[in-house]
C-alpha positions, 0 to 999 in steps of 0.5 A: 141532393139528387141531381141527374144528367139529361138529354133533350133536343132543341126541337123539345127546348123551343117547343111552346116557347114563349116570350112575355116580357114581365110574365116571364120566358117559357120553353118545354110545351110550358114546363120550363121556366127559362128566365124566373124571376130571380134571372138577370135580363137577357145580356148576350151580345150579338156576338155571344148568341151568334156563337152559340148557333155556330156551335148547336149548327156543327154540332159541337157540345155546349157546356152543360145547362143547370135546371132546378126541379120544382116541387111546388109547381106541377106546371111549370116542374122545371126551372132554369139555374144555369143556362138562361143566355144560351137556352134564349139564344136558341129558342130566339133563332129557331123563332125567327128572331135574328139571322146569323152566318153559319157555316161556309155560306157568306151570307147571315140567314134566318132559321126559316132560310136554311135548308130542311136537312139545316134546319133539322140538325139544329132541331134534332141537336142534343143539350146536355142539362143536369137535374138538381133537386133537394132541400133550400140548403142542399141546393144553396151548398150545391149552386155555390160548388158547382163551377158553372160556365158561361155568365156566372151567376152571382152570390145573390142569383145563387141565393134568388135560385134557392128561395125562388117565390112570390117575394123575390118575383115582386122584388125583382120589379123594385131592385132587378132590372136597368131602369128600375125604382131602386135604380132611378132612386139611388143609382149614385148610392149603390155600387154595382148593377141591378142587372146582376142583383147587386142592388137587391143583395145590397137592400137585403143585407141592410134590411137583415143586418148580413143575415140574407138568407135568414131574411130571405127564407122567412119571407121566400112565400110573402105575397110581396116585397114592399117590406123591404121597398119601403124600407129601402126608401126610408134608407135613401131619404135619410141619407138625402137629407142628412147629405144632400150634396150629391158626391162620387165619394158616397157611392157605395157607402154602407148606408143601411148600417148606418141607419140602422144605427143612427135614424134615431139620432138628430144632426145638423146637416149644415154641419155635416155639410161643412165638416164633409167638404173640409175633411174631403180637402184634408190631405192626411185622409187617404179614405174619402168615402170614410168620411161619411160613416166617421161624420156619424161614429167619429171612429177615425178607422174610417178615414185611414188617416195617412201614417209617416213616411219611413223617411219621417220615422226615421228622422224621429227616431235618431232625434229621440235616440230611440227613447221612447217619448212617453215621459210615463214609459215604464221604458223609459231608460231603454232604447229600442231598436227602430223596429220597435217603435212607432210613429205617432202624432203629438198633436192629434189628427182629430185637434189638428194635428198634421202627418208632417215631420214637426209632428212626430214622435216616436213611442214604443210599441206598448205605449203607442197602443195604450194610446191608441186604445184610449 
């Protein structure tokens, strides 16, 4: 891994900037690629772009900007890893692009305003950028040590950086963007935002079975990503029409395991629905969101079905006289102390059984465990 500190001015920075939109931002006469297309949007608020004019106008350092160096893009050698918010807060003010109050002066101006000897302090200021250049996994190792200031990049903007290509540029349309396909399709199924590539990471992880950069290494050079659109849609129908009652409780359901598992497998959806709004009123289940994959594994580790209260336990155990309750004990002379038993339901949660004091009992440690493994 080679990385190497660099200087450059403003005036180089915002040289040939550009800005279009889907065709991506452009500063350096060209050769930098300041928003690729594994980026987040532009997410600066006025404040936040206001104080980094402030700070460029009286000369004070900003933290140190991450490129990448390309080796498989002589025109555009150069791409932004860390800095994209600060890098466009620059180049959008010396275009013109918004006015801000600098200095003493009461009033907001725009670049054009301020004097020439104002307007060369700006252009003539010095960014500090480091270099990084090396194989994926150098990069990767790398982009995940470095303490990066300002907005952080995400795992998954770490992993975009790495495996930068034709694929994660077509994804990006599909998984990357508020108000994009992914979005709009399965806002209420998907924890956290497209913006920050929570959504992407999400369908990638599905669609690998959590082998991401595996998977994104293999198709880095596909021409497309509609694998993986696809795939992510026939998640989400197989979840409506198993599901079609919208909850709160779905959202972020580990919903791509789940058909990986079970798309083959035929259930009634009245049923489910049914079983989905009594165990929703079930107030032994302390897990809601569990209710989806116990419907389709009944594994009640989902449910995290609530356990006796110390008050409960302790009641069982003075009636038992700390004997453990399994008539098959090979204990069953022994009393134990109270901190060796367990709590355990007579009547099982799963046939009806409730966590109430009329349904404990308590068992030792080995018998409760034999128990639970069955």
């Amino acid at each position: 891994m080679q990385i190497q500190l660099h200087e450059i001015t403003v005036r180089e920075l915002c040289s040939g900037y550009t800005d279009n939109n889907e065709g991506g931002v452009r500063g350096l006469d060209g050769h930098l690629d300041i928003r690729p297309p594994y980026q987040r949007e532009f997410v600066y608020k006025d404040k936040q772009r206001e104080a980094v004019i402030e700070t460029v106008f009286r000369g004070f350092p900003l933290n140190v900007m991450y490129w990448a160096v390309r080796t498989d893009n002589t025109e555009t050698p150069y791409e932004v890893i860390d800095g994209q918010q600060r890098t466009i807060s620059i180049c959008q003010y010396v275009m013109g692009d918004f006015s801000t109050r600098l200095g003493d002066f009461p009033h907001p101006r725009a670049f054009h305003n301020l004097q020439d000897d104002e307007r060369e302090r700006i252009l003539n200021y010095r960014l500090m950028v480091y270099l990084c250049s090396g194989t994926d996994a150098e990069r990767l190792s790398w982009f995940k040590t470095i303490n990066i200031a300002g907005e952080r990049l995400t795992e998954q903007e770490l992993r975009n950086a790495v495996f930068a290509g034709s694929w994660v540029s077509d994804a990006k349309r599909y998984f990357s963007r508020m108000g994009c396909p992914a979005q709009g399709l399965a806002s209420d199924l998907l924890s956290g935002s497209a913006i920050r590539q929570e959504y992407f990471e999400t369908a990638i992880r599905w669609i690998s079975e959590d082998q991401i950069e595996e998977y994104m290494s293999r198709h880095q050079h596909d021409a497309n990503a509609s694998a993986l659109w696809i795939y992510f849609q026939s998640v989400i129908s197989w979840v409506r029409a198993l599901f079609p009652k919208k909850r709160r409780e779905m959202k972020g359901v580990d919903w791509g395991s789940l058909y990986n598992r079970f798309k083959e497998k035929v259930f009634d959806a009245a049923q489910l629905e049914a079983e989905t709004a009594r165990l929703l009123m079930d107030d032994d289940v302390t897990n809601k969101k569990g209710i989806y994959p116990y419907l389709l594994t009944y594994d009640e580790h989902h449910l995290s079905i609530r356990t006796f209260t110390p008050a409960q336990k302790a009641a069982a155990y003075e009636a038992c006289g700390g004997r453990c309750a399994n008539p098959n004990c090979p204990h069953k002379d022994r009393v134990f102390e109270l901190t060796e038993m367990e709590a355990d339901h007579i009547t099982p949660w799963h046939a009806g059984g409730k966590t109430i004091s009329e349904n404990c009992q308590m068992l030792c440690r080995d018998c409760n465990r034999r128990k639970s493994g069955k």
